[in-house]
C-alpha angles and dihedrals in degrees: 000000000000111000132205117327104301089033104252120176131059121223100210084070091050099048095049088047092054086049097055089052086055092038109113118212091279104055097034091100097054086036085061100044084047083054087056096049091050091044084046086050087048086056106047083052097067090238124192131207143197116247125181120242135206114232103155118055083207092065082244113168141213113241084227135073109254088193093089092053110023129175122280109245086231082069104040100067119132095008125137118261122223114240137199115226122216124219089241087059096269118148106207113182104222123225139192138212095197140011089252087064102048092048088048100107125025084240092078103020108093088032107112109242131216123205118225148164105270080220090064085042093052089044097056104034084059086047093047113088088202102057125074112180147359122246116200112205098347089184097073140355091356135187113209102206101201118200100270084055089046093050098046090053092051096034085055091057101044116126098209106080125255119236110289095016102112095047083051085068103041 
């Protein structure tokens, strides 16, 4: 499927996100790890995402949706994301994997959107103090994606070797 202009989103996550949510108590844990390898796909892909930005301090919307047409990533640099607060005090940057998504709930639709490489995403949201997690898709069947998850994915992807790594080989 094409999504979008520039073509955001990546199936595979979608489709191992629907899964979890049919999984039964038996089959949650593959389910998760198939979530992983789609979210390790995504990554390998070079996927981007929509993620919504602040760009009044006031929390003023467009009366259009930005999701169409988001923001380069070129241009999007430095610009405040938008978070979602917990009512336990946790900030989660919200990300979508197509325009649909991200106009799925009047709480995002209006906010201009940015599309960017879920690597970058993943990268800054570790980096940020204020932000605890990643939630792919909120409006509907949802995955949060906290920091250790976050850590092992791009861990897993890294190209220096972890200890041990290059006696592994020899």
């Amino acid at each position: 499927p094409q999504y979008g202009p520039l073509y955001t989103g990546c199936p595979a996550v979608e489709l191992a996100i629907e899964r979890l949510y049919q999984a039964d108590d038996s089959a949650r844990e593959d389910r998760f790890w198939g979530l992983i390898r789609s979210l390790n796909y995504a990554l390998q892909m070079q996927t981007k995402v929509l993620v919504p930005v602040q760009m009044h301090p006031d929390g003023q919307r467009a009366q259009f949706s930005w999701a169409e047409h988001p923001i380069p990533a070129e241009k999007a640099a430095g610009l405040d994301l938008w978070t979602l607060n917990t009512p336990k005090g946790q900030k989660l940057l919200p990300v979508f994997t197509t325009p649909e998504q991200a106009d799925g709930s009047p709480v995002t639709l209006g906010l201009p959107m940015a599309e960017l490489p879920l690597q970058q995403v993943m990268e800054d949201t570790l980096a940020a103090a204020d932000r605890s997690a990643v939630v792919v898709n909120p409006w509907g069947r949802s995955a949060a994606l906290d920091k250790s998850i976050l850590r092992g994915l791009l861990h897993a992807r890294s190209e220096e070797d972890a200890p041990g790594e290059a006696e592994v080989r020899q």
